[in-house]
C-alpha positions as CSV (number, residue, x, y, z in Angstrom):
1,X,-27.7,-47.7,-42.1
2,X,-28.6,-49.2,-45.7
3,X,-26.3,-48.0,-48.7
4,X,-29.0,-47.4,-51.6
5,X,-26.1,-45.8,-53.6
6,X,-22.3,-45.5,-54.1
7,X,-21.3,-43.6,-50.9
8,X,-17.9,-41.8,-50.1
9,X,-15.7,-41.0,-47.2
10,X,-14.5,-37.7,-48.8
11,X,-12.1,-35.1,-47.1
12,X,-9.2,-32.9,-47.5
13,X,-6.4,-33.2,-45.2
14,X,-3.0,-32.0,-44.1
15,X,-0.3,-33.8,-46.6
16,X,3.0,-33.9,-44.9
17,X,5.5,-34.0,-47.4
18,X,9.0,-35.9,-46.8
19,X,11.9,-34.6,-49.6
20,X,15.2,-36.7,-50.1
21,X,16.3,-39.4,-51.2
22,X,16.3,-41.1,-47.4
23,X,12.5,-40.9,-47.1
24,X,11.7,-44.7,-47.4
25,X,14.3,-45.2,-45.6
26,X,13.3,-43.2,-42.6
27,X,9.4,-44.0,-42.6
28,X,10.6,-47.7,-42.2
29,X,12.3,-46.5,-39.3
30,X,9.4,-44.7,-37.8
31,X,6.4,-46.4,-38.6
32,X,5.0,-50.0,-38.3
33,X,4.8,-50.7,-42.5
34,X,7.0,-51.9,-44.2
35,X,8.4,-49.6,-47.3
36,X,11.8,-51.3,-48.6
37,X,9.7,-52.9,-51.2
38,X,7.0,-50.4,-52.1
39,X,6.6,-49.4,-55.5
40,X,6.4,-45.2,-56.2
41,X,2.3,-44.2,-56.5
42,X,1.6,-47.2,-53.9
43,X,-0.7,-46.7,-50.6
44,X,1.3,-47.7,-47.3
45,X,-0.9,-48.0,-44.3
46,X,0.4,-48.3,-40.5
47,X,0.8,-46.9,-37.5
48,X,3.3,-44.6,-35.7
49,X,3.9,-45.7,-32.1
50,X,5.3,-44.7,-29.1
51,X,8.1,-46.1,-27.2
52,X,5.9,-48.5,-26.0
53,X,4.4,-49.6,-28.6
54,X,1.0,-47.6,-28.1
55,X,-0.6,-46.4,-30.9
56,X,-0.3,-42.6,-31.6
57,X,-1.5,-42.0,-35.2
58,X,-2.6,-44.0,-38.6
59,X,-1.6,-43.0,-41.4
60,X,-1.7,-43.6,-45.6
61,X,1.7,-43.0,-47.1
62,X,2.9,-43.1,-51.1
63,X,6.4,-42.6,-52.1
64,X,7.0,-40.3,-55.3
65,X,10.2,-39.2,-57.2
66,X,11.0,-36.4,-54.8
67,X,10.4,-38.9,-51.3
68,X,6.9,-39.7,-50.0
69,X,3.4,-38.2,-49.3
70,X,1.4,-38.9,-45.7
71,X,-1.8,-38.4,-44.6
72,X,-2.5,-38.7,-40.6
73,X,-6.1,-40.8,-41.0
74,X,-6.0,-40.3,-37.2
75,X,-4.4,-38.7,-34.6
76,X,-2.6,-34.9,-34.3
77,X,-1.1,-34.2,-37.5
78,X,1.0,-31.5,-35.7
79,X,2.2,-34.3,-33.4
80,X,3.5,-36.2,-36.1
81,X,5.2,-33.9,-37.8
82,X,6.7,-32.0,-34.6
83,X,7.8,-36.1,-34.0
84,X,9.3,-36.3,-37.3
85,X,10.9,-33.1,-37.0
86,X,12.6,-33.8,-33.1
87,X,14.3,-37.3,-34.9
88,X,15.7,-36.2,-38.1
89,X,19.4,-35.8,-38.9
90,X,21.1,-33.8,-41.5
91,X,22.2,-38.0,-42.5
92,X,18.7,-38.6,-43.2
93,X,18.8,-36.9,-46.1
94,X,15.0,-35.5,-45.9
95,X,13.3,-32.6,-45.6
96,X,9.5,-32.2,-44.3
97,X,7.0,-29.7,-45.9
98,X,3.5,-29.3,-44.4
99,X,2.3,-26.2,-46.7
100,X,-0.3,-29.0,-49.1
101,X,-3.5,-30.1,-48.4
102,X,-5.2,-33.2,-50.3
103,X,-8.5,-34.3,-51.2
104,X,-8.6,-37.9,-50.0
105,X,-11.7,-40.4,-51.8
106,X,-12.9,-43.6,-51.0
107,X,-15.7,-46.0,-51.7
108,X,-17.5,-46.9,-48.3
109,X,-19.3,-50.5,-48.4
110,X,-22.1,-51.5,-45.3
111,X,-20.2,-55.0,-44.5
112,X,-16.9,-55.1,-46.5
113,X,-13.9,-56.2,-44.0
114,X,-11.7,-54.3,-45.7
115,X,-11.2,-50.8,-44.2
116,X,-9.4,-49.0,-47.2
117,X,-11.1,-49.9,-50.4
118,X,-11.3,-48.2,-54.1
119,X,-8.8,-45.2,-52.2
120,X,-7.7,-42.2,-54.4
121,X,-5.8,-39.0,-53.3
122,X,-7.4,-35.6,-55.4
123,X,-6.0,-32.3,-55.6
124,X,-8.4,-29.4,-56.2
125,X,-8.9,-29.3,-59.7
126,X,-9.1,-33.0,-60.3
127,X,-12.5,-34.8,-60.9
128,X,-13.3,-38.0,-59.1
129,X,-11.9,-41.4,-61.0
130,X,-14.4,-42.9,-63.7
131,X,-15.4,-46.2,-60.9
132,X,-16.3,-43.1,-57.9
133,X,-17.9,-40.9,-60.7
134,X,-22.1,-40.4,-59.4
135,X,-20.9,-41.2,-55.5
136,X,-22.2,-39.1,-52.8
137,X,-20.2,-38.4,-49.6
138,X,-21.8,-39.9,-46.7
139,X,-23.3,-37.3,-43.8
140,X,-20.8,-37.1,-40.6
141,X,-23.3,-39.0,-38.2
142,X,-23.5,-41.5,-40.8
143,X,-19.8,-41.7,-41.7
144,X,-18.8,-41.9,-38.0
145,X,-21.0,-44.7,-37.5
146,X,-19.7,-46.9,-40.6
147,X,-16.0,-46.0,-39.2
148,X,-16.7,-47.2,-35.5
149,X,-19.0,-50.4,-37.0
150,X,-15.5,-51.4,-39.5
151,X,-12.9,-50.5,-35.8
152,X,-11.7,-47.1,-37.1
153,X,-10.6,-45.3,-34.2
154,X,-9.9,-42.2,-35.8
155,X,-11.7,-39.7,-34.7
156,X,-10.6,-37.0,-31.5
157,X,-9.2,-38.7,-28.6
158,X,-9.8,-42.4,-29.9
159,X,-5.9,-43.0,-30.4
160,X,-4.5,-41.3,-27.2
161,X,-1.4,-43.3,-27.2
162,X,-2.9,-45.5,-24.3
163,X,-3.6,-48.9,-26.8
164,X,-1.4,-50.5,-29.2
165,X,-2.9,-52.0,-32.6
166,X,-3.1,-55.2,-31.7
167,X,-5.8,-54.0,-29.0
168,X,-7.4,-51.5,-31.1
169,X,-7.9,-54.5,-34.1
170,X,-5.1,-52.4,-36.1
171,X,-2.7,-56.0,-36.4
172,X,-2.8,-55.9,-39.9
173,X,-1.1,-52.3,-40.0
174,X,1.7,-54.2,-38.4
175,X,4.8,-55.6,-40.2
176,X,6.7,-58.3,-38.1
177,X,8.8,-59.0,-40.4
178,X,10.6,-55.5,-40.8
179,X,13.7,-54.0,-39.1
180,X,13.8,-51.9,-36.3
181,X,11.5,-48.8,-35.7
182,X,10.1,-46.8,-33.1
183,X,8.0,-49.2,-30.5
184,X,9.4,-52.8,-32.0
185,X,10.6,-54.7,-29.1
186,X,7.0,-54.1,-27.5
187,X,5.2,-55.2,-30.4
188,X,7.3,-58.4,-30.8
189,X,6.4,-59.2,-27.1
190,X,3.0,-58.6,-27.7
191,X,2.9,-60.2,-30.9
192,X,4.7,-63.7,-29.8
193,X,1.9,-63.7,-26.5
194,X,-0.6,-64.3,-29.5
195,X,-3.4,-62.5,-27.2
196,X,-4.5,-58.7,-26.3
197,X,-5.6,-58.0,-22.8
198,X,-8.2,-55.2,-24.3
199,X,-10.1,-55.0,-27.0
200,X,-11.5,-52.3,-28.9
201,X,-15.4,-52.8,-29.6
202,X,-18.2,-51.0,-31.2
203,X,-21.2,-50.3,-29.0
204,X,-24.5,-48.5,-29.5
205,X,-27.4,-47.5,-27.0
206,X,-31.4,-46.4,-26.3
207,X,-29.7,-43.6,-23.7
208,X,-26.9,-41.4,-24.6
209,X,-23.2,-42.3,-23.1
210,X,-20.5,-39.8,-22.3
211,X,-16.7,-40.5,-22.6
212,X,-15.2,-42.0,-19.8
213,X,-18.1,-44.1,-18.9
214,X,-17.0,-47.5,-17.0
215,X,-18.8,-50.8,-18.5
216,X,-19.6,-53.6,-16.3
217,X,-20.8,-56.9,-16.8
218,X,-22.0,-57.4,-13.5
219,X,-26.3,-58.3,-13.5
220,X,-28.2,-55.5,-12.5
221,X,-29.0,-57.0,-8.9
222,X,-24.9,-57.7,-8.4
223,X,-23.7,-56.2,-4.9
224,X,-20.5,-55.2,-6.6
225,X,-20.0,-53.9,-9.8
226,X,-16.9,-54.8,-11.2
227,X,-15.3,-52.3,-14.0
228,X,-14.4,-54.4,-17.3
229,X,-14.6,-51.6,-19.9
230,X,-14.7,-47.9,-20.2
231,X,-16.0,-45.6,-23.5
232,X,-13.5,-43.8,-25.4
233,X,-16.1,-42.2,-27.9
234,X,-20.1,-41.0,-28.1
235,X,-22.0,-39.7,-31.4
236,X,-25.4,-38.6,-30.6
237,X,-28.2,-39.9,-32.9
238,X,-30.6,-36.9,-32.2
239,X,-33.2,-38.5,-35.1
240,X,-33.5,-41.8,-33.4
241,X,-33.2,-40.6,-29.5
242,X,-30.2,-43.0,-29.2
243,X,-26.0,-43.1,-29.4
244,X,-22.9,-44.8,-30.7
245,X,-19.4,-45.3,-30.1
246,X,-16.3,-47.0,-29.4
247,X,-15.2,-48.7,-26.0
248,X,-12.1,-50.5,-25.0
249,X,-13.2,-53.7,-23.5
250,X,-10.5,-56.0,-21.0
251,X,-10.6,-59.7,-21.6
252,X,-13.4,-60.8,-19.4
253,X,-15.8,-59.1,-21.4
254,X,-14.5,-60.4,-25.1
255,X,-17.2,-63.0,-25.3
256,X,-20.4,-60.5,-24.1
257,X,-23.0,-59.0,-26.4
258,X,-24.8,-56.8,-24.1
259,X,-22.9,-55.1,-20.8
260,X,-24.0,-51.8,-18.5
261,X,-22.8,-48.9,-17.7
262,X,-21.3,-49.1,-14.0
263,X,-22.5,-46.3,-12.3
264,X,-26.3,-46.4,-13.4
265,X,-26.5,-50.0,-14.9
266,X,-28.3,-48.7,-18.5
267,X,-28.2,-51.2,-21.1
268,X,-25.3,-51.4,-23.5
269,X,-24.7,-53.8,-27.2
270,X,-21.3,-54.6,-27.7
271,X,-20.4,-55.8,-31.2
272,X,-16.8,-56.8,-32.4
273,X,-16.3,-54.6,-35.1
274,X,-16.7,-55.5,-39.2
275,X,-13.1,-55.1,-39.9
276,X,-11.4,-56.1,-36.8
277,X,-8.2,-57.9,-36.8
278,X,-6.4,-59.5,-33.7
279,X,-3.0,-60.2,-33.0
280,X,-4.0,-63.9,-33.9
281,X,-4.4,-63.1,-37.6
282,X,-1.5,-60.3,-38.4
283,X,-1.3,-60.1,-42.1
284,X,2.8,-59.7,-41.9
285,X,3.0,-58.3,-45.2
286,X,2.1,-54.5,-46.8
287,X,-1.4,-53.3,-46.6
């Protein structure tokens, strides 16, 4: 995929609204990020977890006068915000509202690590800002395939709350230097092993893969095929005969480049993808 212009991921969304003056406050509580410190009109990024520290949505938060704004990147928005709902307290001081939608911008670049770049959130009547003025959003095949290639595991059933970030290449999304919140005595276990037993990878194919798939690294003429990997997403490339997709990889396969699919040995690439960050290299500060 070559970028001969300015190209956008562009796409209104679901803003759950948190009102009081105990938003920041309770996102710290609930999510991976760290807001004591944000300043109002800032982007927060992180993830909201499980109990066990598995990864159930991403999500892009601002605080504002009246609280904070979120947008659930990936995920079930009605999830979240049935989550949100089942732990507040009349303490908390916050109220939820889920009756806004926003228009969500950002610039999209072919081998830029970073996954959230030149980001602005639009409502209806606003143009785009002067530096995204002339951009074209990108087709769905084509955005799908830049967000797998940079380890975006947004789209439907990718974050299943079976993985947590440092698997899915999300470390960076992760604060470790925060108080408590939901999933934290996991992810400091997990974060002082230093090492994931998975790994998210991007993958791509001649044939066309259904989810579920097992990957094996076993040679074609191997008695037994032993199951190291399994896919957790498929896009169809219908112009070029071919498919895509994301795959969650245990450690004996970190190392391979090419790896088949168990039950009829076709040929699968494996690539770590462009913005993938392990536990290794946690940024421990806001992102």
């Amino acid at each position: 995929m070559i970028f001969e212009r300015q190209l956008l991921w562009d796409e209104t969304k679901p803003l759950l609204k948190l009102l009081g003056n105990g938003s920041r406050a309770f996102l710290n509580g609930q999510t991976t990020a760290d807001f004591s410190e944000v300043k109002q009109g800032s982007f927060v990024r992180g993830c909201w977890l499980n109990t066990l520290g598995r990864v159930r949505a991403l999500f892009e938060a601002r605080l504002i006068a009246e609280g904070a704004e979120l947008l659930v990147l990936g995920g079930d928005f009605d999830e979240v915000k049935k989550g949100f709902d089942q732990v507040l307290f009349p303490a908390d001081n916050v109220l939820i509202d889920s009756s806004q939608k926003i228009r969500r911008v950002q610039n999209l670049e072919k081998q830029q690590p970073e996954r959230f770049d030149q980001v602005a959130w639009l409502l209806p009547e606003q143009s785009l800002p002067k530096a995204l003025e002339g951009s074209e959003s990108l087709s769905p095949l084509n955005f799908d395939r830049w967000r797998m290639e940079h380890g975006l595991p947004i789209g439907p059933g990718e974050l299943n709350a079976r993985n947590n970030p440092f698997e899915l290449g999300l470390s960076n999304l992760v604060n470790l230097n925060k108080g408590c919140y939901l999933g934290q005595e996991t992810i400091a276990k997990l974060a002082r092993a230093g090492q994931a037993k998975k790994q998210l990878r991007f993958w791509e194919s001649d044939k066309t893969l259904s989810t579920g798939q097992t990957l094996t690294n076993s040679l074609p003429n191997s008695i037994e095929k032993k199951n190291i990997g399994v896919v957790i997403s498929s896009i169809k490339d219908t112009k070029l005969d071919s498919s895509f997709g994301l795959a969650i990889l245990r450690s004996q396969a970190f190392e391979d480049n090419e790896l088949y699919l168990t039950d009829d040995l076709i040929r699968v690439h494996i690539k770590v993808p462009i913005g993938f960050v392990g536990p290794s290299s946690s940024n421990l500060g806001l992102v």
